[in-house]
TIVO-280678 format. One record per atom (N, C-alpha, C, CB): residue number from 1; residue in three letters; atom name; z, y, x. Coordinates in nm, 3 decimals. Glycine has a CB too. Example, Ala and Ser with C-alpha at 12.3 -4.5 7.8 and 13.67 -1.06 7.14 Angstrom:
<recs>
{num: 1&residu: ALA&atome: N&z: 0.780&y: -0.569&x: 1.319} .
{num: 1&residu: ALA&atome: CA&z: 0.780&y: -0.450&x: 1.230} .
{num: 1&residu: ALA&atome: C&z: 0.780&y: -0.330&x: 1.320} .
{num: 1&residu: ALA&atome: CB&z: 0.905&y: -0.447&x: 1.131} .
{num: 2&residu: SER&atome: N&z: 0.708&y: -0.225&x: 1.285} .
{num: 2&residu: SER&atome: CA&z: 0.714&y: -0.106&x: 1.367} .
{num: 2&residu: SER&atome: C&z: 0.787&y: 0.003&x: 1.290} .
{num: 2&residu: SER&atome: CB&z: 0.572&y: -0.060&x: 1.408} .
</recs>
This chain:
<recs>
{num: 1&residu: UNK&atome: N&z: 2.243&y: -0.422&x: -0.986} .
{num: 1&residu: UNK&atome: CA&z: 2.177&y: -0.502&x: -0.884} .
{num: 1&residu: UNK&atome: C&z: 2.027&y: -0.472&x: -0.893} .
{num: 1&residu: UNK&atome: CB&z: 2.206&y: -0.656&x: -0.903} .
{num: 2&residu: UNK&atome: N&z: 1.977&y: -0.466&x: -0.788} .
{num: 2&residu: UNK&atome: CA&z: 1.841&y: -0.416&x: -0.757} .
{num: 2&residu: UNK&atome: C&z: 1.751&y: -0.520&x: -0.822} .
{num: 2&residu: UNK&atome: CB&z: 1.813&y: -0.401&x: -0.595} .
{num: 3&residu: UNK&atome: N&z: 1.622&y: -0.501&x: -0.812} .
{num: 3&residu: UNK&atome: CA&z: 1.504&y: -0.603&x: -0.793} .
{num: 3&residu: UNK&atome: C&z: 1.506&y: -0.681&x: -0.721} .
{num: 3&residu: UNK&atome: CB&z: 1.403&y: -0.570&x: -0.766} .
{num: 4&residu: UNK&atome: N&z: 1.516&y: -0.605&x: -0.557} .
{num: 4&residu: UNK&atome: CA&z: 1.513&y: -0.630&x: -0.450} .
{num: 4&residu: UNK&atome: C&z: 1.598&y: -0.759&x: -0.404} .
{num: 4&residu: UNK&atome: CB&z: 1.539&y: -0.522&x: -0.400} .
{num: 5&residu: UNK&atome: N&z: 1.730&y: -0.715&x: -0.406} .
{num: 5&residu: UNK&atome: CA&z: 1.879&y: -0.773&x: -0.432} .
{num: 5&residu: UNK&atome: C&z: 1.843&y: -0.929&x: -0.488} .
{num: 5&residu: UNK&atome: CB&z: 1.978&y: -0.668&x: -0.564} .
{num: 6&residu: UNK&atome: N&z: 1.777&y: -0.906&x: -0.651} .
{num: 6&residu: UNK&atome: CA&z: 1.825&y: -1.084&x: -0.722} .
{num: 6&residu: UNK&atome: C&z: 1.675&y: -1.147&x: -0.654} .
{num: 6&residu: UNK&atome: CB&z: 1.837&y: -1.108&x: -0.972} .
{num: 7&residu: UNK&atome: N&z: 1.565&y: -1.089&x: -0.595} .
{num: 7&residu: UNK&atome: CA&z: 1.484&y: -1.188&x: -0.540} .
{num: 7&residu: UNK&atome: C&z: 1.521&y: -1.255&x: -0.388} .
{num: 7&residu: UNK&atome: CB&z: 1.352&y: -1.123&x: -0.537} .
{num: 8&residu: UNK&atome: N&z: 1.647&y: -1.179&x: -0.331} .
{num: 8&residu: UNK&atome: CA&z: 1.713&y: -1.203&x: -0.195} .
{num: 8&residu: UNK&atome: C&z: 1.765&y: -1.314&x: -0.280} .
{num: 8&residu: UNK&atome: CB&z: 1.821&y: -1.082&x: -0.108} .
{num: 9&residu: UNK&atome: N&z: 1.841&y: -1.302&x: -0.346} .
{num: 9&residu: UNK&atome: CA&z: 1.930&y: -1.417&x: -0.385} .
{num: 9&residu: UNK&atome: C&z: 1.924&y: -1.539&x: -0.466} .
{num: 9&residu: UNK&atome: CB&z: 2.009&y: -1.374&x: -0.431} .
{num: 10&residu: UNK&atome: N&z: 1.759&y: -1.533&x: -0.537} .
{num: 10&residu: UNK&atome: CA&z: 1.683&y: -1.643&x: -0.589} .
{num: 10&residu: UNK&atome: C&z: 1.643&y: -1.717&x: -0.402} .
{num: 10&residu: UNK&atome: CB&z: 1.518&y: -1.568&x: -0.713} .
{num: 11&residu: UNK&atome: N&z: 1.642&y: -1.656&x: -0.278} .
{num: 11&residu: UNK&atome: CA&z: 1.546&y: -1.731&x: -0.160} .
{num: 11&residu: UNK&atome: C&z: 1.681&y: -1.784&x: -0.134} .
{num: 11&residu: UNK&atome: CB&z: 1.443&y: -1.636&x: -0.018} .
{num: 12&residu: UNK&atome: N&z: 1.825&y: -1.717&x: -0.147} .
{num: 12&residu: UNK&atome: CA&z: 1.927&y: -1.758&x: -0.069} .
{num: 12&residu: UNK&atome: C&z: 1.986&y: -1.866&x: -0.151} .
{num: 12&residu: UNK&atome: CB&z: 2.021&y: -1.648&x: -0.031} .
{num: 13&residu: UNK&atome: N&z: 1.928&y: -1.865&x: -0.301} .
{num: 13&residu: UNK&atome: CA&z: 1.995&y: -2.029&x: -0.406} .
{num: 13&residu: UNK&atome: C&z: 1.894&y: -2.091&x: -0.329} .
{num: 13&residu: UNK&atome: CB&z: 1.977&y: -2.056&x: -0.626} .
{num: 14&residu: UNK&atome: N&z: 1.798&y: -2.095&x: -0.357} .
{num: 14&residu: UNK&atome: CA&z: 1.680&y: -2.205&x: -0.297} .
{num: 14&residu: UNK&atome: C&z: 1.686&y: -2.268&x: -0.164} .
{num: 14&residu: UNK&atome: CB&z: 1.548&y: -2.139&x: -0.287} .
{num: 15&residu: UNK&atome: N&z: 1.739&y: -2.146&x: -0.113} .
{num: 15&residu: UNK&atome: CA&z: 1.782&y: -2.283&x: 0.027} .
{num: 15&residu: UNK&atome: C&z: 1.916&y: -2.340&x: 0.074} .
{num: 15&residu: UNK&atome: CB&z: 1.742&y: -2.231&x: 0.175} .
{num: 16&residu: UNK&atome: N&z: 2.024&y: -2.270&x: -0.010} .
{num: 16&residu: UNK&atome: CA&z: 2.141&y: -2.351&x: -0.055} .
{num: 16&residu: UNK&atome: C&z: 2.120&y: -2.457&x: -0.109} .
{num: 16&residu: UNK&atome: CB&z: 2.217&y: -2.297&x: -0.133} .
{num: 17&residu: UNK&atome: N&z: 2.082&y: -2.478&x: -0.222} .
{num: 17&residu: UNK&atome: CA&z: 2.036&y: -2.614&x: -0.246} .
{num: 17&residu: UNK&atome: C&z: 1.939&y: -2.687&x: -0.208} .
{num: 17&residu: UNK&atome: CB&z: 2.022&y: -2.628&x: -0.336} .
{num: 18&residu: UNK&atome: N&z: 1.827&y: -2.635&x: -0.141} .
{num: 18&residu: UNK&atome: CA&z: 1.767&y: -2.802&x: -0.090} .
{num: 18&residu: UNK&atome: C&z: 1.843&y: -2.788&x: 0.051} .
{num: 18&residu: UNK&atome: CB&z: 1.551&y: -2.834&x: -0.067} .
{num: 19&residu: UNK&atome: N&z: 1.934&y: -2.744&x: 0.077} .
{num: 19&residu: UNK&atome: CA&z: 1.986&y: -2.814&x: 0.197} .
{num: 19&residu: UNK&atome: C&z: 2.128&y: -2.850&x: 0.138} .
{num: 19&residu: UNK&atome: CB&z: 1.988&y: -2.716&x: 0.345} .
{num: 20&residu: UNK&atome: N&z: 2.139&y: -2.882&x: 0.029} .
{num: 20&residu: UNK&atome: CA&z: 2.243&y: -2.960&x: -0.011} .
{num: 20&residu: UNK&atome: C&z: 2.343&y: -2.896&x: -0.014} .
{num: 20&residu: UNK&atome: CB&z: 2.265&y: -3.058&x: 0.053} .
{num: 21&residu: UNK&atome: N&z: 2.387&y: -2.773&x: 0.001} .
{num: 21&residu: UNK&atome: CA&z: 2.516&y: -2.655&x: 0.049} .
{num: 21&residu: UNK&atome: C&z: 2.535&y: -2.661&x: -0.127} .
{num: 21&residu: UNK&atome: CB&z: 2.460&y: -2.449&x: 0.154} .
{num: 22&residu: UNK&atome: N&z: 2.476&y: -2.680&x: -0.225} .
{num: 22&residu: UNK&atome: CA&z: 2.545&y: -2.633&x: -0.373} .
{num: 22&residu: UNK&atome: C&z: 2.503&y: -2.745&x: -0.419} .
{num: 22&residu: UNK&atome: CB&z: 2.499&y: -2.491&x: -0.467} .
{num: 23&residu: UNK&atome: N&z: 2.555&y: -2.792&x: -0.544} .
{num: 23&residu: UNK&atome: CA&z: 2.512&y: -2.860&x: -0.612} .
{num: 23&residu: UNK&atome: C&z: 2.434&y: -2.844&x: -0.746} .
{num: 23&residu: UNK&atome: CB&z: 2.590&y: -2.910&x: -0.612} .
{num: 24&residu: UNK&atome: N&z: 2.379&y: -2.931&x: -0.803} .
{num: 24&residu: UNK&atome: CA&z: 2.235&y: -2.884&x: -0.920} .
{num: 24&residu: UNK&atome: C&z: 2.302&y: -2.786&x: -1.008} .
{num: 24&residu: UNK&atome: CB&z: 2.160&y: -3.030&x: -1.041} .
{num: 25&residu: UNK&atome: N&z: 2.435&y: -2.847&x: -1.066} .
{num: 25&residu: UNK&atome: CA&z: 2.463&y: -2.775&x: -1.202} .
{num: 25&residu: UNK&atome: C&z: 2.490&y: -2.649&x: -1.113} .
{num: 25&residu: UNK&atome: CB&z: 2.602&y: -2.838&x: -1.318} .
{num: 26&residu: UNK&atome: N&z: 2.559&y: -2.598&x: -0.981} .
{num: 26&residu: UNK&atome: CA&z: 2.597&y: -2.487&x: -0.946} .
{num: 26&residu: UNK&atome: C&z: 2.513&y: -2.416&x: -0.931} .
{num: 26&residu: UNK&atome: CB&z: 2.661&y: -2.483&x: -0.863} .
{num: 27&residu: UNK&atome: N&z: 2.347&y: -2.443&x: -0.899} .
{num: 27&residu: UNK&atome: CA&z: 2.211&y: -2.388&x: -0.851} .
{num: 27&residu: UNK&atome: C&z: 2.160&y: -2.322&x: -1.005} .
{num: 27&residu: UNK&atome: CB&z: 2.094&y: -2.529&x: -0.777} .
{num: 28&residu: UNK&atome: N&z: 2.184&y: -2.455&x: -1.102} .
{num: 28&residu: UNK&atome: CA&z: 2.157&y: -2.376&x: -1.199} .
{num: 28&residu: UNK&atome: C&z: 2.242&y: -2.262&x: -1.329} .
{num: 28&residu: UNK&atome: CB&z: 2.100&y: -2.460&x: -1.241} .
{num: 29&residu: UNK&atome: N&z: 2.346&y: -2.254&x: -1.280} .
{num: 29&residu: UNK&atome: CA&z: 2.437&y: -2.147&x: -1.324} .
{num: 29&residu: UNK&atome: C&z: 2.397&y: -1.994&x: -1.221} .
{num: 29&residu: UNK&atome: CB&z: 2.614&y: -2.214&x: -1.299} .
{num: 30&residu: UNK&atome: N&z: 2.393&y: -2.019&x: -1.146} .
{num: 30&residu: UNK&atome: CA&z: 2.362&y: -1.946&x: -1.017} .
{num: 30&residu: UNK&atome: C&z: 2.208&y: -1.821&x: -1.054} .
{num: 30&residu: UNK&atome: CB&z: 2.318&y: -2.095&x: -0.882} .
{num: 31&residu: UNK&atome: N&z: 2.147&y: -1.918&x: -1.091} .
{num: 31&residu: UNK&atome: CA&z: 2.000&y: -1.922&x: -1.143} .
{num: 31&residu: UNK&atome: C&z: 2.004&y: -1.847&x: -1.282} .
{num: 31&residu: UNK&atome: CB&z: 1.940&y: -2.086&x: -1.162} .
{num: 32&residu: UNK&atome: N&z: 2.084&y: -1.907&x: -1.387} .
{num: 32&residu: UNK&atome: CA&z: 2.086&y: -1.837&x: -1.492} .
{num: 32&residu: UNK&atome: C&z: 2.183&y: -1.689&x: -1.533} .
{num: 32&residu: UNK&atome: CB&z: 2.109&y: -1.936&x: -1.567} .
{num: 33&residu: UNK&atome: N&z: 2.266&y: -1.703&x: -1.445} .
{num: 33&residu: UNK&atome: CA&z: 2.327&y: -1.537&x: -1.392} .
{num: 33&residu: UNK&atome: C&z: 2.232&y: -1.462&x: -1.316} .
{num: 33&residu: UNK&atome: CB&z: 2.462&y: -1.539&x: -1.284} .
{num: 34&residu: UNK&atome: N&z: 2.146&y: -1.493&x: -1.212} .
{num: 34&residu: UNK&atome: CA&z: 2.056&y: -1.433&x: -1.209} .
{num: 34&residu: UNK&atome: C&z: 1.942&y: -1.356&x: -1.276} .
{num: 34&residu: UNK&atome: CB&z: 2.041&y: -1.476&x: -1.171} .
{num: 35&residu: UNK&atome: N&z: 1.885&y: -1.448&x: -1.370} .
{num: 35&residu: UNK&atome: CA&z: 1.824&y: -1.428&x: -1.530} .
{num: 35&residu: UNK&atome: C&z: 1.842&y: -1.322&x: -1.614} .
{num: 35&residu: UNK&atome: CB&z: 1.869&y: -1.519&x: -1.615} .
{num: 36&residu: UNK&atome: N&z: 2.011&y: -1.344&x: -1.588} .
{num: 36&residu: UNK&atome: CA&z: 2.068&y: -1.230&x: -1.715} .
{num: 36&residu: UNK&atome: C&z: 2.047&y: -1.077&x: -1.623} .
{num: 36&residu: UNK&atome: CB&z: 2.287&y: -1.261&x: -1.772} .
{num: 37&residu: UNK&atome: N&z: 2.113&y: -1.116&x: -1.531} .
{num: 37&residu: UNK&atome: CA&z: 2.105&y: -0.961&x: -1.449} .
{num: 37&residu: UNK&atome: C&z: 1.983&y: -0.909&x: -1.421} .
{num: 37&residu: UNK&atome: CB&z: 2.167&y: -0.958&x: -1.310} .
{num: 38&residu: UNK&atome: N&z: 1.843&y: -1.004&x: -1.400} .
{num: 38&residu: UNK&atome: CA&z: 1.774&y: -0.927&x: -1.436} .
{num: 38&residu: UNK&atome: C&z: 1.739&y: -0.848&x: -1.522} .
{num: 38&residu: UNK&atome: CB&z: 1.732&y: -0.953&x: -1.426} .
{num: 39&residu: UNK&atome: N&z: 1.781&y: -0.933&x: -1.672} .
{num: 39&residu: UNK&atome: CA&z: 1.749&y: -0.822&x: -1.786} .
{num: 39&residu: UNK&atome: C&z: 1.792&y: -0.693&x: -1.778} .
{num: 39&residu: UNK&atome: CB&z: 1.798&y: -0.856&x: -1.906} .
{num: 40&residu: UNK&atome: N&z: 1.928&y: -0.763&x: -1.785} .
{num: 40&residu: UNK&atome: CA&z: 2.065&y: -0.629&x: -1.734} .
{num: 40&residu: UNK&atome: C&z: 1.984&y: -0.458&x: -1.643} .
{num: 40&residu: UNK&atome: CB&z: 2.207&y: -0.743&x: -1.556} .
{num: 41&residu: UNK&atome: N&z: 1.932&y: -0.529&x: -1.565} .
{num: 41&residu: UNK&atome: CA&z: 1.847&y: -0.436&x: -1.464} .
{num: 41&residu: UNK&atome: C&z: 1.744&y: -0.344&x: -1.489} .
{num: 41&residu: UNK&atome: CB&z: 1.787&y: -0.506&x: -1.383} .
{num: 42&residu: UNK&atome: N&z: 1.640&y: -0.436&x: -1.542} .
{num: 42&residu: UNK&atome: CA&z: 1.519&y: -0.407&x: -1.637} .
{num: 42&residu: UNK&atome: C&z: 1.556&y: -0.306&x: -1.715} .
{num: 42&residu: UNK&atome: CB&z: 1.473&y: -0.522&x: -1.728} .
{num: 43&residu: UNK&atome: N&z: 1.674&y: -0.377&x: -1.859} .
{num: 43&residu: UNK&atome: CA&z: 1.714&y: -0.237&x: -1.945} .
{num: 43&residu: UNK&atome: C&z: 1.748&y: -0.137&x: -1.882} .
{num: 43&residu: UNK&atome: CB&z: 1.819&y: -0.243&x: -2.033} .
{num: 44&residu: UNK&atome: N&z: 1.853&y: -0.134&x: -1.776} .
{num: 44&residu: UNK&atome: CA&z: 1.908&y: -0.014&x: -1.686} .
{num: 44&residu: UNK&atome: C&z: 1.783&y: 0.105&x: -1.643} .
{num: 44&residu: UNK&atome: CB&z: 1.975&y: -0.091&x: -1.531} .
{num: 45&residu: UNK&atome: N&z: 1.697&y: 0.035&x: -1.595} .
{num: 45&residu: UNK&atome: CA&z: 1.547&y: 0.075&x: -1.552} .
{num: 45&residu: UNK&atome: C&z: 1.512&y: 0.156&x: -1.649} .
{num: 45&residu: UNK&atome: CB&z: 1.437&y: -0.040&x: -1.537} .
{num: 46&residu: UNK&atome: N&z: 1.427&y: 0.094&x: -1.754} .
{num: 46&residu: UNK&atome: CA&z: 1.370&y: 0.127&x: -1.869} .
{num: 46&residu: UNK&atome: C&z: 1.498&y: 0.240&x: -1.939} .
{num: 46&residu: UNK&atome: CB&z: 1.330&y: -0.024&x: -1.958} .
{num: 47&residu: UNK&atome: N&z: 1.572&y: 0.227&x: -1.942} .
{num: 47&residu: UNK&atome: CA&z: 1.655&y: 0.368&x: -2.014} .
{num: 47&residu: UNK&atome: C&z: 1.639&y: 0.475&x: -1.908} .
{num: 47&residu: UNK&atome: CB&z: 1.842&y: 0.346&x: -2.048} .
{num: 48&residu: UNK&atome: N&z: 1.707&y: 0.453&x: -1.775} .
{num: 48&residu: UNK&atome: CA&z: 1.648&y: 0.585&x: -1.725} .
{num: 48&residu: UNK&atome: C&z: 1.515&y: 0.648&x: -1.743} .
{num: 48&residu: UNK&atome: CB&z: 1.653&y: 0.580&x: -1.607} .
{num: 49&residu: UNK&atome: N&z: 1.446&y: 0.598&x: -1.722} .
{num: 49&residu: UNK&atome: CA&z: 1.294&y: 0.618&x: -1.751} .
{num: 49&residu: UNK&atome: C&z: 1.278&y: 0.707&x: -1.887} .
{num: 49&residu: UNK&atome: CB&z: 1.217&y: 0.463&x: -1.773} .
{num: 50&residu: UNK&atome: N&z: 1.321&y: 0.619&x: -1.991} .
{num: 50&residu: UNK&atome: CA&z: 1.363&y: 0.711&x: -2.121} .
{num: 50&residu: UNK&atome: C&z: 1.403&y: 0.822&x: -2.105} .
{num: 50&residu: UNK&atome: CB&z: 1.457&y: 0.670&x: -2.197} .
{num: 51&residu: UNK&atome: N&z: 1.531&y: 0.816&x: -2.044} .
{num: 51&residu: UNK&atome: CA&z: 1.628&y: 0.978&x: -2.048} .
{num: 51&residu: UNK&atome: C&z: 1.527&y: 1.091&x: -2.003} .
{num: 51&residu: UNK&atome: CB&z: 1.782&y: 0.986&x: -1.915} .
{num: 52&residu: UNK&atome: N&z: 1.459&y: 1.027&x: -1.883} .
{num: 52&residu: UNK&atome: CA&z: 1.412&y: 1.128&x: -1.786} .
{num: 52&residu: UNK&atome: C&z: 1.269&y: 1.196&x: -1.924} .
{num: 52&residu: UNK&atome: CB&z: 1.342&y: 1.029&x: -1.590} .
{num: 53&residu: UNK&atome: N&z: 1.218&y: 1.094&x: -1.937} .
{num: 53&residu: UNK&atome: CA&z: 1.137&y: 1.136&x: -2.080} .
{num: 53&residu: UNK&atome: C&z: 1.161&y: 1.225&x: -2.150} .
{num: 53&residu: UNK&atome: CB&z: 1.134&y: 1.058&x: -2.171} .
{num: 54&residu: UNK&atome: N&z: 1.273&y: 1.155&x: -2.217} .
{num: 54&residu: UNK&atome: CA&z: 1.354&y: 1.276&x: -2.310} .
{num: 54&residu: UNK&atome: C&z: 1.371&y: 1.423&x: -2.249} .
{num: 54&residu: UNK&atome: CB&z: 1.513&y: 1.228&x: -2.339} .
{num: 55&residu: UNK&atome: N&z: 1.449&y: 1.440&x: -2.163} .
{num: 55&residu: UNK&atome: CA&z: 1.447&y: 1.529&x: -2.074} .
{num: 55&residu: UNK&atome: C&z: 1.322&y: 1.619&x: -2.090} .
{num: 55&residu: UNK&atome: CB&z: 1.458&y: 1.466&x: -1.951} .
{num: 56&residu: UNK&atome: N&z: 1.192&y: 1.558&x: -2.026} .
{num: 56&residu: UNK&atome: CA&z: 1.108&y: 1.614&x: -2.018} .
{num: 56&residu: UNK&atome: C&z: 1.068&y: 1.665&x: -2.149} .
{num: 56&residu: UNK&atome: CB&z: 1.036&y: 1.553&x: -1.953} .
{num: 57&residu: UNK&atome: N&z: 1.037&y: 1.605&x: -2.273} .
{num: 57&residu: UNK&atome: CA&z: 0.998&y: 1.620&x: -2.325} .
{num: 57&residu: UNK&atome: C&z: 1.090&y: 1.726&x: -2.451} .
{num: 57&residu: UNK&atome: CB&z: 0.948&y: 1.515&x: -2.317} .
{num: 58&residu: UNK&atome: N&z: 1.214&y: 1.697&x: -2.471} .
{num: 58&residu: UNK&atome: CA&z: 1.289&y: 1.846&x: -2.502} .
{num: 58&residu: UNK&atome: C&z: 1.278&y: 1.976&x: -2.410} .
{num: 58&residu: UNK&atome: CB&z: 1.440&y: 1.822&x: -2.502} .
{num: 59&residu: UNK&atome: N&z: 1.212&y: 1.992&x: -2.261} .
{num: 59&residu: UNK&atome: CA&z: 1.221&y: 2.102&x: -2.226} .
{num: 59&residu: UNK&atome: C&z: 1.095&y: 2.143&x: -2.240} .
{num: 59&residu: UNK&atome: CB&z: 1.276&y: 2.116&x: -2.116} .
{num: 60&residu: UNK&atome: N&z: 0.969&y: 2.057&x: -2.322} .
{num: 60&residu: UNK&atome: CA&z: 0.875&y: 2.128&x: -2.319} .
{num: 60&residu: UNK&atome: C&z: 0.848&y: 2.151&x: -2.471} .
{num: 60&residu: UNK&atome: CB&z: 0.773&y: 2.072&x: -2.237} .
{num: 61&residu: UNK&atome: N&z: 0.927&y: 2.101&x: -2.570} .
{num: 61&residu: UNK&atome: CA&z: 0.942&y: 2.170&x: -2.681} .
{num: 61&residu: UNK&atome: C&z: 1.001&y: 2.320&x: -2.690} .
{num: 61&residu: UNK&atome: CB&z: 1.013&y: 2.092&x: -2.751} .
{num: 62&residu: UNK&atome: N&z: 1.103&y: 2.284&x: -2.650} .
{num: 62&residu: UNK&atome: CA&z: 1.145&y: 2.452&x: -2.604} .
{num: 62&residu: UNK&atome: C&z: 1.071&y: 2.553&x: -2.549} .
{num: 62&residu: UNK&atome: CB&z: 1.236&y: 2.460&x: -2.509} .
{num: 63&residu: UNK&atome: N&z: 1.019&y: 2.524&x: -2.453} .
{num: 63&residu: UNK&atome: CA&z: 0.952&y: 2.611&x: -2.395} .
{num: 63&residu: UNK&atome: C&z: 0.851&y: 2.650&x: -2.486} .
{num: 63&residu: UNK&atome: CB&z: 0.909&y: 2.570&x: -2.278} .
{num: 64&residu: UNK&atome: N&z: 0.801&y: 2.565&x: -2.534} .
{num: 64&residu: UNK&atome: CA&z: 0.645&y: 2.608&x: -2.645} .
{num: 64&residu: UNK&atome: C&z: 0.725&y: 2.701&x: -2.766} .
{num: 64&residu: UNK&atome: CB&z: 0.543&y: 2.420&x: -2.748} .
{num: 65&residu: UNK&atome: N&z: 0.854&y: 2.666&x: -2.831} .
{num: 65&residu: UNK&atome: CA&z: 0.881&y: 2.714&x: -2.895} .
{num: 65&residu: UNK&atome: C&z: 0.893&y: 2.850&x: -2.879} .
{num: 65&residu: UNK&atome: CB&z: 0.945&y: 2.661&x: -2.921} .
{num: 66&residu: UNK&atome: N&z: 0.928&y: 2.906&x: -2.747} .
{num: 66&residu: UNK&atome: CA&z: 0.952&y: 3.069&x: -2.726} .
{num: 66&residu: UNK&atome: C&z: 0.839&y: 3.105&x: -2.688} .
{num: 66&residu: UNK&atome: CB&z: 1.058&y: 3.123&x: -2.623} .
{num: 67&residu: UNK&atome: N&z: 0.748&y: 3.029&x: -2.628} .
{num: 67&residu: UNK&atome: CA&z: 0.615&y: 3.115&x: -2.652} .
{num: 67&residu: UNK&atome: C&z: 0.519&y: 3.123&x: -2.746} .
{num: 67&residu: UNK&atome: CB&z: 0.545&y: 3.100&x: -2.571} .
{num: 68&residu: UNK&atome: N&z: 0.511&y: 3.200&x: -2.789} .
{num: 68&residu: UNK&atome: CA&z: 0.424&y: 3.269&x: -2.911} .
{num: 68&residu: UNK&atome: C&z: 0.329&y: 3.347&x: -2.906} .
{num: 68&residu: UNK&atome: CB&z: 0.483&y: 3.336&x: -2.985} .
</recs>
C-alpha cells in the first residue's frame, strides 16, 4: 500500500466516523492497521532503496577493481 493510498484512507476513516457510518472502537482499529502498514511500507521503501545501493555500490567496486 502506497503513501498515497493510507493518507486516502486516514480522510475516508475520518469522515466515516464523524458522520457516524463506524463506530469509535471500529475507527480505532481501522486507524491502528493503518499505523502498522505504514511501517510495513516505510520498511518496503527503505530496503529498496538499500538494494538499489547495494547494487550500485558492488558495481563500482568491481569496476575499480579491473582498473588498474
Amino acid at each position: 500500500m502506497s503513501i498515497n493510498v493510507i493518507e486516502q484512507s486516514i480522510a475516508d476513516y475520518n469522515y466515516a466516523f464523524e458522520q457516524g457510518q463506524i463506530s469509535k472502537d471500529e475507527y480505532i482499529s481501522l486507524m491502528q492497521g493503518l499505523e502498522i502498514e505504514k511501517i510495513v511500507t516505510m520498511n518496503a521503501e527503505e530496503l529498496q532503496k538499500k538494494e538499489q545501493l547495494n547494487t550500485y555500490i558492488n558495481a563500482a567496486i568491481s569496476a575499480a577493481s579491473l582498473a588498474v
